[in-house]
mmCIF file of the protein (N, C-alpha, C, O) and its ligand, coordinates in Angstrom:
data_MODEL
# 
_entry.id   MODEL 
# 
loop_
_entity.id 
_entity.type 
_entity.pdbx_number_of_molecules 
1 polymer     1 
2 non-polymer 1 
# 
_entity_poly.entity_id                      1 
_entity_poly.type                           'polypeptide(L)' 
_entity_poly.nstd_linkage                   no 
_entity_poly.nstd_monomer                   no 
_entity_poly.pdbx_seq_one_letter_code       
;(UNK)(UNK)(UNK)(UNK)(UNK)(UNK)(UNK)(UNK)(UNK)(UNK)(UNK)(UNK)(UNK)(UNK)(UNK)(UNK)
(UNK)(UNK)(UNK)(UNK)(UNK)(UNK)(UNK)(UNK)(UNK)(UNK)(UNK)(UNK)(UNK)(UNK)(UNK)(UNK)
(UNK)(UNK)(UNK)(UNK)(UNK)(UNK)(UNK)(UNK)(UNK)(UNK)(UNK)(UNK)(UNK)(UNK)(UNK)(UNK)
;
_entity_poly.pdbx_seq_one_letter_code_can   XXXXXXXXXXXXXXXXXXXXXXXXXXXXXXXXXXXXXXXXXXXXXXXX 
_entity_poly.pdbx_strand_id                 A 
# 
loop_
_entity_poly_seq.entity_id 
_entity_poly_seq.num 
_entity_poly_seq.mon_id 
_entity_poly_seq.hetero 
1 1  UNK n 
1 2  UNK n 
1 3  UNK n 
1 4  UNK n 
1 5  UNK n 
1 6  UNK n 
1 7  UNK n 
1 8  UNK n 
1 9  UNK n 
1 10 UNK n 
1 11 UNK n 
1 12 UNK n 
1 13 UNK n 
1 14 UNK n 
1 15 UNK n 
1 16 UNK n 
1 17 UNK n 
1 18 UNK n 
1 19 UNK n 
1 20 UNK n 
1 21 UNK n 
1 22 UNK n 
1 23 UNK n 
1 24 UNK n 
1 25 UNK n 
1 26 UNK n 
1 27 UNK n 
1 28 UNK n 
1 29 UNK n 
1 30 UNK n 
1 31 UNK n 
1 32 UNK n 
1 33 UNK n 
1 34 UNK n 
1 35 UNK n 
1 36 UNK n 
1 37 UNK n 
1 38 UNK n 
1 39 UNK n 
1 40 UNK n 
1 41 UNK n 
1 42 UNK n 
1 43 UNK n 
1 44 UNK n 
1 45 UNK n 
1 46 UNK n 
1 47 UNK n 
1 48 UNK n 
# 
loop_
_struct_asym.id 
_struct_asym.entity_id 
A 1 
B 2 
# 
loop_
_chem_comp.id 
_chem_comp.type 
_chem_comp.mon_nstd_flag 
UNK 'L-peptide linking' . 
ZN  non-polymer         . 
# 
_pdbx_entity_nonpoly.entity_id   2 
_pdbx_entity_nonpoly.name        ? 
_pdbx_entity_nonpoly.comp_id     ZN 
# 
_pdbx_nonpoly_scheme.asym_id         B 
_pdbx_nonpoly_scheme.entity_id       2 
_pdbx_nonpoly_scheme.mon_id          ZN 
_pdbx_nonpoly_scheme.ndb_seq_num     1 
_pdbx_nonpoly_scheme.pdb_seq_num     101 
_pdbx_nonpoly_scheme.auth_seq_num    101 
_pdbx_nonpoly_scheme.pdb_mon_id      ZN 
_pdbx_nonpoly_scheme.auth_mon_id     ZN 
_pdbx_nonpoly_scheme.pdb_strand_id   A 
_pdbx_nonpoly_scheme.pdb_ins_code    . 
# 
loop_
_atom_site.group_PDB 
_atom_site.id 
_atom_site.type_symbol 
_atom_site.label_atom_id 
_atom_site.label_alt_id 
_atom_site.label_comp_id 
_atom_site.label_asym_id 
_atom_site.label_entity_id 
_atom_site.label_seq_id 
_atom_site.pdbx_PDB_ins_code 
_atom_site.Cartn_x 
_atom_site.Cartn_y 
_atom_site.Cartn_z 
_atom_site.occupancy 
_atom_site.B_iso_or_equiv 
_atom_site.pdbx_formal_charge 
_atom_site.auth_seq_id 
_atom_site.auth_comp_id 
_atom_site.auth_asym_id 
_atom_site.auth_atom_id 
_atom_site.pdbx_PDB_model_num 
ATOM   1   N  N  . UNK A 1 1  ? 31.598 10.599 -28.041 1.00 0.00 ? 1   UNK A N  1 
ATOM   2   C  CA . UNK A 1 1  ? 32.098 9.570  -28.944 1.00 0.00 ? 1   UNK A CA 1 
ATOM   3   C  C  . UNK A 1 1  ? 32.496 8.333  -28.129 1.00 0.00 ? 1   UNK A C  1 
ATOM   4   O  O  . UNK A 1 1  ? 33.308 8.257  -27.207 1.00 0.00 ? 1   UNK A O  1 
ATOM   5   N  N  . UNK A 1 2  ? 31.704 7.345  -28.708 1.00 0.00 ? 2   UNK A N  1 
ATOM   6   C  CA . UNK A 1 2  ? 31.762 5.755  -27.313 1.00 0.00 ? 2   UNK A CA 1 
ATOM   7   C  C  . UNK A 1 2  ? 32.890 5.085  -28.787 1.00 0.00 ? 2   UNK A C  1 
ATOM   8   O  O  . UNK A 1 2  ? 32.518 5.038  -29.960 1.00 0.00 ? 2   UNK A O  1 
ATOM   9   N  N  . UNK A 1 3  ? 34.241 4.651  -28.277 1.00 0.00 ? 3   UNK A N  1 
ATOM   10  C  CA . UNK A 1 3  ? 35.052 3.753  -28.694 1.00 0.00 ? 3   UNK A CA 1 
ATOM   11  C  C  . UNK A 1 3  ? 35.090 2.083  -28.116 1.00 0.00 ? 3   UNK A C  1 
ATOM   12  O  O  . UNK A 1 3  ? 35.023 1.724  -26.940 1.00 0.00 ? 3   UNK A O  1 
ATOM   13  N  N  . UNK A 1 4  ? 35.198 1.355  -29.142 1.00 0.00 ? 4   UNK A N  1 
ATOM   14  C  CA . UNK A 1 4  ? 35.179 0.044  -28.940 1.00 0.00 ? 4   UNK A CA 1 
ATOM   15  C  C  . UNK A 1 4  ? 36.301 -0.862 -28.748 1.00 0.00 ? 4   UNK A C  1 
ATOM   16  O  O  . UNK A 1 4  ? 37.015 -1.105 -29.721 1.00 0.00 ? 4   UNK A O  1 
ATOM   17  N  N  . UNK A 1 5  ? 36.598 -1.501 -27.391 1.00 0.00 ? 5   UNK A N  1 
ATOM   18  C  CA . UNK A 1 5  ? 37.886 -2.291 -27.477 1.00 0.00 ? 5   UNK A CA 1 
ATOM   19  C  C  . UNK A 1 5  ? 37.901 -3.215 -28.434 1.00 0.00 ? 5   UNK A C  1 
ATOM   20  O  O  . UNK A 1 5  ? 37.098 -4.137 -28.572 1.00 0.00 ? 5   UNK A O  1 
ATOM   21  N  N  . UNK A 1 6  ? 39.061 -2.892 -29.264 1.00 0.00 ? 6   UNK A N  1 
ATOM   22  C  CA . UNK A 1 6  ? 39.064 -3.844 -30.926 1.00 0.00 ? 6   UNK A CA 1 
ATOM   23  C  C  . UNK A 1 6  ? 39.963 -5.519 -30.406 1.00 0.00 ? 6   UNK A C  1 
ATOM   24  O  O  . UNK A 1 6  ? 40.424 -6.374 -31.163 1.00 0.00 ? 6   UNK A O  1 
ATOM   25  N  N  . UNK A 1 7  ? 39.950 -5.504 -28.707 1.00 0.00 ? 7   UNK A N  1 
ATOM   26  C  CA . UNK A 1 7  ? 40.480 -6.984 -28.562 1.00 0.00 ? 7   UNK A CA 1 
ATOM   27  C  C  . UNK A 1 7  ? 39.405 -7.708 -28.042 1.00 0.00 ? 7   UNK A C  1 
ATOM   28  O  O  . UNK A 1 7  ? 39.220 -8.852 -28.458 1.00 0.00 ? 7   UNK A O  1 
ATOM   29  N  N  . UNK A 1 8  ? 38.472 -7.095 -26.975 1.00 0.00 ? 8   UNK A N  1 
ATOM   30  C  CA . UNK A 1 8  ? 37.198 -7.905 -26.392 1.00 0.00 ? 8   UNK A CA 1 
ATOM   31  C  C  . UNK A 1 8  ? 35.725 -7.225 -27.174 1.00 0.00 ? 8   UNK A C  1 
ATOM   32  O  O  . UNK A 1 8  ? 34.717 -7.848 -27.508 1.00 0.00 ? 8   UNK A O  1 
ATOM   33  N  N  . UNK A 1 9  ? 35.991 -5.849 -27.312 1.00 0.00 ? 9   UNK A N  1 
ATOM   34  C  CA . UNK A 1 9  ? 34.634 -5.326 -27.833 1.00 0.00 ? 9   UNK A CA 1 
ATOM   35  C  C  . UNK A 1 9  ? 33.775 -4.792 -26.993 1.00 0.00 ? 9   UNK A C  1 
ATOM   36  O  O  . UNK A 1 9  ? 32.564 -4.615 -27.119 1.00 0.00 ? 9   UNK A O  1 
ATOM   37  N  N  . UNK A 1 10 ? 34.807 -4.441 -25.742 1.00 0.00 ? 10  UNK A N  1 
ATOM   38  C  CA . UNK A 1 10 ? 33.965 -3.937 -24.507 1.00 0.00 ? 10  UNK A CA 1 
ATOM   39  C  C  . UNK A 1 10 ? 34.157 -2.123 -25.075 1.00 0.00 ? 10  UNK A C  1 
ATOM   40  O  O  . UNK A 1 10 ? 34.852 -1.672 -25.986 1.00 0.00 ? 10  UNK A O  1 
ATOM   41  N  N  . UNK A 1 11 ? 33.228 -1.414 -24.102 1.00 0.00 ? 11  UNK A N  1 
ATOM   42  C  CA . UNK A 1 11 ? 32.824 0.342  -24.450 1.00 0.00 ? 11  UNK A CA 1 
ATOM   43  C  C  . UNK A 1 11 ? 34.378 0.549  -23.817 1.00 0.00 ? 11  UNK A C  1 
ATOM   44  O  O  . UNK A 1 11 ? 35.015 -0.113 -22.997 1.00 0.00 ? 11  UNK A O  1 
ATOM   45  N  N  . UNK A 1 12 ? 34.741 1.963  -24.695 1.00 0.00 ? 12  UNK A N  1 
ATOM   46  C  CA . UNK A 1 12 ? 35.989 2.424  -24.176 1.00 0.00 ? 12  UNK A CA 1 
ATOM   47  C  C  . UNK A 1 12 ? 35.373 4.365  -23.438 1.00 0.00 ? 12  UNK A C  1 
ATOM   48  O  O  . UNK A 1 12 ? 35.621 5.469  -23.924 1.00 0.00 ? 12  UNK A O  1 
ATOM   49  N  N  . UNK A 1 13 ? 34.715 4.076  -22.414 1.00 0.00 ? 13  UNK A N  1 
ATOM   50  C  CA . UNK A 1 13 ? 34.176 5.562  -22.088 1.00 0.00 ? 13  UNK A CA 1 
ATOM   51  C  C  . UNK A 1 13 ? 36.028 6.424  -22.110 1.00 0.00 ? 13  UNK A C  1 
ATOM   52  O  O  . UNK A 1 13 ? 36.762 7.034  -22.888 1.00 0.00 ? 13  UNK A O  1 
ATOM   53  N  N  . UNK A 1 14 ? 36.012 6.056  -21.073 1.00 0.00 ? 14  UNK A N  1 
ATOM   54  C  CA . UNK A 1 14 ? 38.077 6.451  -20.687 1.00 0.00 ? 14  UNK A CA 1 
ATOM   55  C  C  . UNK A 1 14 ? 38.705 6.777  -22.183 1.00 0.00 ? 14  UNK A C  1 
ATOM   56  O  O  . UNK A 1 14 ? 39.400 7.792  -22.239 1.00 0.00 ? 14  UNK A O  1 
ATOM   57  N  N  . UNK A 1 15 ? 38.549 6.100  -23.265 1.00 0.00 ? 15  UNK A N  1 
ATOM   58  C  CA . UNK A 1 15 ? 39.872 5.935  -24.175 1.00 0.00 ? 15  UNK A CA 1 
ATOM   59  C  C  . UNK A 1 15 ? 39.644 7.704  -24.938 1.00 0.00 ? 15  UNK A C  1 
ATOM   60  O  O  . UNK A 1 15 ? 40.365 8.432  -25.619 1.00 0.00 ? 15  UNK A O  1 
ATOM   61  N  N  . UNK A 1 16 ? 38.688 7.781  -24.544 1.00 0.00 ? 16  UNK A N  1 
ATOM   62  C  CA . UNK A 1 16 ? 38.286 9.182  -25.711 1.00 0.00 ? 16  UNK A CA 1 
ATOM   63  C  C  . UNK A 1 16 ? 39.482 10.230 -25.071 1.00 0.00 ? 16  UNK A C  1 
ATOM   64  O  O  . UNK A 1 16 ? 40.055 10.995 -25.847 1.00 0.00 ? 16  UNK A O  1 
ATOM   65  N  N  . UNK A 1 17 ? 39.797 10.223 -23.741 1.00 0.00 ? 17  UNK A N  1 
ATOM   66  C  CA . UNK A 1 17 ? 40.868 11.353 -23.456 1.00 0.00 ? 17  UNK A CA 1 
ATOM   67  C  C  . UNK A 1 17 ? 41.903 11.350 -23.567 1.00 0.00 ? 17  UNK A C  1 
ATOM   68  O  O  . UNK A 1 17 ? 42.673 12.114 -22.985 1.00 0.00 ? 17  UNK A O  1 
ATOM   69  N  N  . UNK A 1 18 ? 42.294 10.217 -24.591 1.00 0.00 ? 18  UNK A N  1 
ATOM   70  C  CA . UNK A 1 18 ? 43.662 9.694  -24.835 1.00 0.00 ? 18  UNK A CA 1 
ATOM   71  C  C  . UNK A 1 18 ? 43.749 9.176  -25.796 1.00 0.00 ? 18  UNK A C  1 
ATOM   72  O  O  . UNK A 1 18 ? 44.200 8.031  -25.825 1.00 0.00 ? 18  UNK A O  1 
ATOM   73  N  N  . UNK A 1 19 ? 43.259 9.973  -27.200 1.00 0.00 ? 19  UNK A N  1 
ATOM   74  C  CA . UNK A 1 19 ? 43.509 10.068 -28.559 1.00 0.00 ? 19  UNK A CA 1 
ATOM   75  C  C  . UNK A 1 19 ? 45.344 9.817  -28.464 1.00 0.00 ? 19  UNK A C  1 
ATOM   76  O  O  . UNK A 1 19 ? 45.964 10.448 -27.607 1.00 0.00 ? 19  UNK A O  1 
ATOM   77  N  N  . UNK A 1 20 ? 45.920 9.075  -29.197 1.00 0.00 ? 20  UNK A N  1 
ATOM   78  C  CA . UNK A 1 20 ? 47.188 8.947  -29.933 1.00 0.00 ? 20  UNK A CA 1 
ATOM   79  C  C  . UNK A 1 20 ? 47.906 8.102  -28.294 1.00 0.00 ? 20  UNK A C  1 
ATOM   80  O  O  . UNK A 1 20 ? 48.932 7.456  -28.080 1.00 0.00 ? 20  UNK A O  1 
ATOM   81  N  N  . UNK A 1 21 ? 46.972 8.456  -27.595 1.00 0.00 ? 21  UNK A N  1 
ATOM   82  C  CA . UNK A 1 21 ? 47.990 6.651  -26.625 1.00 0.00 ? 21  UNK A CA 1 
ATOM   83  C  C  . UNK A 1 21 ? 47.498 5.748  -26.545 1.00 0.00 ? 21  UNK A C  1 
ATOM   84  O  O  . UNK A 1 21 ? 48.163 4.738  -26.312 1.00 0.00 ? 21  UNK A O  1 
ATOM   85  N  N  . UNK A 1 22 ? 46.253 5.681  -26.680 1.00 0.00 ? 22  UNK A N  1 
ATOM   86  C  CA . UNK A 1 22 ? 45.927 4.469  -26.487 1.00 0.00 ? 22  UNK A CA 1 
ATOM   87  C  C  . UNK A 1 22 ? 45.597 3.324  -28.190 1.00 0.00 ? 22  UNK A C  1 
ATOM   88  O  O  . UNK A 1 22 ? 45.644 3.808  -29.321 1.00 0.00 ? 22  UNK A O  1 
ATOM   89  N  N  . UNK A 1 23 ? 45.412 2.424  -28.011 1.00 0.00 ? 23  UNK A N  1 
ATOM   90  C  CA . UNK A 1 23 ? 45.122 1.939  -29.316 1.00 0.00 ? 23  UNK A CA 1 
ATOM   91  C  C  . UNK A 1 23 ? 43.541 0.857  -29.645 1.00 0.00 ? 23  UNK A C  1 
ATOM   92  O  O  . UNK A 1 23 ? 43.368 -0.242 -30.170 1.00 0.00 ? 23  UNK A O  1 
ATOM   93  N  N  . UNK A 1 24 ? 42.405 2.143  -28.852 1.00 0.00 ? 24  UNK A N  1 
ATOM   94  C  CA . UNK A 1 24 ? 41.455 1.509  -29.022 1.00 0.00 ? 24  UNK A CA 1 
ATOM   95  C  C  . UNK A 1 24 ? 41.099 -0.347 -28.213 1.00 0.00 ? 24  UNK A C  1 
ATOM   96  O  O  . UNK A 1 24 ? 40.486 -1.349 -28.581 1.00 0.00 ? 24  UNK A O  1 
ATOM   97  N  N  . UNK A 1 25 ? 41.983 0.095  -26.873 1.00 0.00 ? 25  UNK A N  1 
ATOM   98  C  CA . UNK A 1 25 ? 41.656 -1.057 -26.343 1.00 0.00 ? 25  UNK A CA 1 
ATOM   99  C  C  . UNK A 1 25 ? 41.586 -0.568 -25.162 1.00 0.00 ? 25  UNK A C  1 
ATOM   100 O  O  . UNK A 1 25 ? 42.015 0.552  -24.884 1.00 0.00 ? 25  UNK A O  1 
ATOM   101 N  N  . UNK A 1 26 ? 40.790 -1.707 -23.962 1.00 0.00 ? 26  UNK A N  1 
ATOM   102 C  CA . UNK A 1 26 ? 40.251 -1.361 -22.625 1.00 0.00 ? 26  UNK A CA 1 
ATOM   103 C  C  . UNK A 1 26 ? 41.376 -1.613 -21.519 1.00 0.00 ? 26  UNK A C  1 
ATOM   104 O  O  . UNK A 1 26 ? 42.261 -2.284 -22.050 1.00 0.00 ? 26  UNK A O  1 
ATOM   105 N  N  . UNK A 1 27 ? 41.625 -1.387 -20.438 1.00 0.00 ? 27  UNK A N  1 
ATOM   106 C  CA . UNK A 1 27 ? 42.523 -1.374 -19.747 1.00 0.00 ? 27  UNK A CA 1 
ATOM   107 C  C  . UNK A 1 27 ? 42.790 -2.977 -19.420 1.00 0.00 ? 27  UNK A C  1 
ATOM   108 O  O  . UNK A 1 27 ? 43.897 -3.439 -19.696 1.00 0.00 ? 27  UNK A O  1 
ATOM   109 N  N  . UNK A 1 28 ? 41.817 -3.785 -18.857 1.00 0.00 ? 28  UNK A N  1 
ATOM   110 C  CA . UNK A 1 28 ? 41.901 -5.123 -18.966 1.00 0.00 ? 28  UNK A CA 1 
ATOM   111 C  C  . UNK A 1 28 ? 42.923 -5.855 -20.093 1.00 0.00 ? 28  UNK A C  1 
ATOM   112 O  O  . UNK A 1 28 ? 43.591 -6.836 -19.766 1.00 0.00 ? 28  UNK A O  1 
ATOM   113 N  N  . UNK A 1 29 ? 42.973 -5.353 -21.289 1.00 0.00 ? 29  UNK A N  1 
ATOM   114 C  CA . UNK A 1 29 ? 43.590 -6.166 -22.347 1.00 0.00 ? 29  UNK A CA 1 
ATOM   115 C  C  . UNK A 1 29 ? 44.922 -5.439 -22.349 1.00 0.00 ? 29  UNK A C  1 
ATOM   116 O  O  . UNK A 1 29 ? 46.020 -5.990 -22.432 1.00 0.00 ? 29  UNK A O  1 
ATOM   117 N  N  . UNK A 1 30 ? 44.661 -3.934 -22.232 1.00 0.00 ? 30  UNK A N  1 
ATOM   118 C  CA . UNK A 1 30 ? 45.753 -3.374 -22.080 1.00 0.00 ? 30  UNK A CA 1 
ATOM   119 C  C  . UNK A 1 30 ? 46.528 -3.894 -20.994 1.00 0.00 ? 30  UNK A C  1 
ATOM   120 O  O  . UNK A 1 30 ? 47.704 -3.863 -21.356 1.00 0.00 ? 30  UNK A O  1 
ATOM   121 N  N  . UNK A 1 31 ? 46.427 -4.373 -19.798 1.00 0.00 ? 31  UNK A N  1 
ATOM   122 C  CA . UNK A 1 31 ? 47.405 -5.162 -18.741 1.00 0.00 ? 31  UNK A CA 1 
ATOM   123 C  C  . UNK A 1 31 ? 47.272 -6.170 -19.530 1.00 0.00 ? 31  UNK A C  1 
ATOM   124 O  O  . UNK A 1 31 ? 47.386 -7.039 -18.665 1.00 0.00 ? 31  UNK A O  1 
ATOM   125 N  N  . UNK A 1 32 ? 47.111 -6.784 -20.547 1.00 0.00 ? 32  UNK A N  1 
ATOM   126 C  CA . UNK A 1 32 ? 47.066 -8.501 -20.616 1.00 0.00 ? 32  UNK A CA 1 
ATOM   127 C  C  . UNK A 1 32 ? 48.308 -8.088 -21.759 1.00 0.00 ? 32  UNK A C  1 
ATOM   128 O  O  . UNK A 1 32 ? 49.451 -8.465 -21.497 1.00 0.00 ? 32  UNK A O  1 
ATOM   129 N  N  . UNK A 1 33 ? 48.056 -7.312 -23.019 1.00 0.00 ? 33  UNK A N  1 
ATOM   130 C  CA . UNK A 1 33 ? 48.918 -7.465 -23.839 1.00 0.00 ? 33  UNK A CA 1 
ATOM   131 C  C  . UNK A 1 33 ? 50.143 -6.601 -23.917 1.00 0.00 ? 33  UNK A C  1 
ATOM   132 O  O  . UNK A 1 33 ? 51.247 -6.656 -24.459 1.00 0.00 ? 33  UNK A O  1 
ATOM   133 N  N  . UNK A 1 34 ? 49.408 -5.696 -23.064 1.00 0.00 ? 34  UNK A N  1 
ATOM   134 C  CA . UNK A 1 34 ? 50.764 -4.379 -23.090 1.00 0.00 ? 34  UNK A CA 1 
ATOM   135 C  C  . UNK A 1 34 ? 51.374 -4.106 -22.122 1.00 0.00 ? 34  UNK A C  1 
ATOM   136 O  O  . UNK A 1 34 ? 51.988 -3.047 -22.255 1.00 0.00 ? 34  UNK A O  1 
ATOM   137 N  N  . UNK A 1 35 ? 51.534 -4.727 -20.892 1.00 0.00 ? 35  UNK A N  1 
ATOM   138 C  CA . UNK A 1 35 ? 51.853 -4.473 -19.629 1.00 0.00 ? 35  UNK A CA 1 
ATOM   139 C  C  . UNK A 1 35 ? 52.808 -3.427 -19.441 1.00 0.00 ? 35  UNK A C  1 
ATOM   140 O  O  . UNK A 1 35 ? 52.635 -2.459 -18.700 1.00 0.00 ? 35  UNK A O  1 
ATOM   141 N  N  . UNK A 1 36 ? 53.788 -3.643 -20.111 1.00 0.00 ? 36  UNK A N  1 
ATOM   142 C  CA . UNK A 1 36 ? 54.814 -2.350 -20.042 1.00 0.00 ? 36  UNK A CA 1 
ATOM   143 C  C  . UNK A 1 36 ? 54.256 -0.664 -20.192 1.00 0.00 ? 36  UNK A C  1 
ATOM   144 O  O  . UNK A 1 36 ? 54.871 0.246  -19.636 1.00 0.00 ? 36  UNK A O  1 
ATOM   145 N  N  . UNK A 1 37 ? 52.785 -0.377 -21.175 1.00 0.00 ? 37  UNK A N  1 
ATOM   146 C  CA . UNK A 1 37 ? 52.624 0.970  -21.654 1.00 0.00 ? 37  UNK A CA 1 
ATOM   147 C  C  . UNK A 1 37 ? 51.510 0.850  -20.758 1.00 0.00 ? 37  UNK A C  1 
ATOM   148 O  O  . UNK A 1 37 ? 51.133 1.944  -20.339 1.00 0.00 ? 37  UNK A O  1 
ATOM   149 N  N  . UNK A 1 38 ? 50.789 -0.256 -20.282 1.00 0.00 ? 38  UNK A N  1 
ATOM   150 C  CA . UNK A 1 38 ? 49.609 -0.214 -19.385 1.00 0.00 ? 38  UNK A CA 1 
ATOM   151 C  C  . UNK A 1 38 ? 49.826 0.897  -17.888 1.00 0.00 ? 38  UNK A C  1 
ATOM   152 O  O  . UNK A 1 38 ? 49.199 1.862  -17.449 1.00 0.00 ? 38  UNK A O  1 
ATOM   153 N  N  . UNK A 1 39 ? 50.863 0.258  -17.524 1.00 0.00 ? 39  UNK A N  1 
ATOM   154 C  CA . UNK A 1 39 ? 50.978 1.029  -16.553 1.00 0.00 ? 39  UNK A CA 1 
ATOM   155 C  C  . UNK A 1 39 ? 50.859 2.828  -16.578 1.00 0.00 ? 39  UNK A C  1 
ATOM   156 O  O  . UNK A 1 39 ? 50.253 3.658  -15.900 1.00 0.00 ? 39  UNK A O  1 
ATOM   157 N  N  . UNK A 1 40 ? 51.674 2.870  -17.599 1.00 0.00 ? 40  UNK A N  1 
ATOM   158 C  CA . UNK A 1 40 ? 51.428 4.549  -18.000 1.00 0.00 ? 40  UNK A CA 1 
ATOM   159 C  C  . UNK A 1 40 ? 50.467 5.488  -18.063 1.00 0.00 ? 40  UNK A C  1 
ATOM   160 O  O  . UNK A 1 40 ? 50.152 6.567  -17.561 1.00 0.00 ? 40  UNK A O  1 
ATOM   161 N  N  . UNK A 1 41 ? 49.885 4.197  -19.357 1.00 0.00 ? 41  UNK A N  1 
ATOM   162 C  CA . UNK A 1 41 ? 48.649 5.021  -19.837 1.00 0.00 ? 41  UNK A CA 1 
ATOM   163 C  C  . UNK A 1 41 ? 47.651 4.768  -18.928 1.00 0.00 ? 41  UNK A C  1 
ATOM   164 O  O  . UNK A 1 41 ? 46.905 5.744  -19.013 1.00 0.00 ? 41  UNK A O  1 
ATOM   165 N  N  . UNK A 1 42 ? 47.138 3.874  -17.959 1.00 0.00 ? 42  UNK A N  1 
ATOM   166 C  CA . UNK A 1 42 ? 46.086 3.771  -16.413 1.00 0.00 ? 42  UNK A CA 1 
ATOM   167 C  C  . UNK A 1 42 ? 46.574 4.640  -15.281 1.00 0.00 ? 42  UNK A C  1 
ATOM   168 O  O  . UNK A 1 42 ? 45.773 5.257  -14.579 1.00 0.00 ? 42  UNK A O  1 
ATOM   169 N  N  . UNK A 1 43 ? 47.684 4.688  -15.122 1.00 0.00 ? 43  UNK A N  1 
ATOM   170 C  CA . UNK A 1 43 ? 48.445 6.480  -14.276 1.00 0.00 ? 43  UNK A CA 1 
ATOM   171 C  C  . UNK A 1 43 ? 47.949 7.859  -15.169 1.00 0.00 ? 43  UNK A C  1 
ATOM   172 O  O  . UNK A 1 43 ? 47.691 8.869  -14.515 1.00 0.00 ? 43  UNK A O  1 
ATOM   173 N  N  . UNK A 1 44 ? 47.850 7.892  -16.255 1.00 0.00 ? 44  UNK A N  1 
ATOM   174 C  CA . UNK A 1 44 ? 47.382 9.258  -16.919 1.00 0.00 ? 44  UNK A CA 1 
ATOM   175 C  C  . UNK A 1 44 ? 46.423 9.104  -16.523 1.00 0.00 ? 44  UNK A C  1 
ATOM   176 O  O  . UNK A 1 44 ? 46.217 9.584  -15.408 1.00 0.00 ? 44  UNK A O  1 
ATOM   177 N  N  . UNK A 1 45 ? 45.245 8.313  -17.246 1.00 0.00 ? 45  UNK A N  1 
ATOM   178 C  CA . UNK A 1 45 ? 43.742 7.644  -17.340 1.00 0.00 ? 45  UNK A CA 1 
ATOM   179 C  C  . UNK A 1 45 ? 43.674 8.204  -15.327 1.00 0.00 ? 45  UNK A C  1 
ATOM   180 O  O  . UNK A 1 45 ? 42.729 8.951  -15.071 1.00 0.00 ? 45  UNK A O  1 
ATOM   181 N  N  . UNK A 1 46 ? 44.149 8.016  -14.711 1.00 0.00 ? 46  UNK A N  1 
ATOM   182 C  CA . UNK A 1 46 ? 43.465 8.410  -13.072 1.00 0.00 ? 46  UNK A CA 1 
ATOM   183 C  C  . UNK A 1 46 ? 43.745 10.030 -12.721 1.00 0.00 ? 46  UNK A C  1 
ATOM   184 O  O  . UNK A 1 46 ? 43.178 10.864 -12.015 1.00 0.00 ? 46  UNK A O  1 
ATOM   185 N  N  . UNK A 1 47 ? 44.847 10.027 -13.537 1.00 0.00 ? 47  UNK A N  1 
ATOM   186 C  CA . UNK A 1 47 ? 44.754 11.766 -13.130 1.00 0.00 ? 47  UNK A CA 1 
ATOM   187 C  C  . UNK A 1 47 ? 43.807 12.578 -13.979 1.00 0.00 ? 47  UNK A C  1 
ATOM   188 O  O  . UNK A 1 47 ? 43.554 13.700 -13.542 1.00 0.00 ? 47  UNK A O  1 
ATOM   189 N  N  . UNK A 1 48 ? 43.125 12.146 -15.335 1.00 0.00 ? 48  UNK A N  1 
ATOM   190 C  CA . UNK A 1 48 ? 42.233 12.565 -15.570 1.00 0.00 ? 48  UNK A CA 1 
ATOM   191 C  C  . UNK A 1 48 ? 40.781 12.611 -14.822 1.00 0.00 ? 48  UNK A C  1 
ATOM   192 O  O  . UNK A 1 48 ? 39.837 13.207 -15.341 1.00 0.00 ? 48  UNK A O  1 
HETATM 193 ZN ZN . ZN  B 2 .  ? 39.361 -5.243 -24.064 1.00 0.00 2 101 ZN  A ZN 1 
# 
């Protein structure tokens, strides 16, 4: 299942292992708009 970042529209390969944290956006936007949960959820996202 390929998810779509709903801020640029780039492929979300990564977001599929992180049903209910992430919100359908790519890490790029995620540091731009979310900086505070970015960090978190790109520390999970590497230990996967
Ligand atoms: Zn994006």
């Amino acid at each position: 299942m390929i998810r779509i970042c709903s801020w640029c529209n780039s492929t979300l390969d990564w977001s599929t292992k992180f049903k209910g944290k992430t919100h359908g956006i790519c890490p790029n936007c995620l540091r731009k708009h979310f900086p505070d949960e970015a960090e978190g959820i790109i520390w999970a996202m590497a230990r996967c």
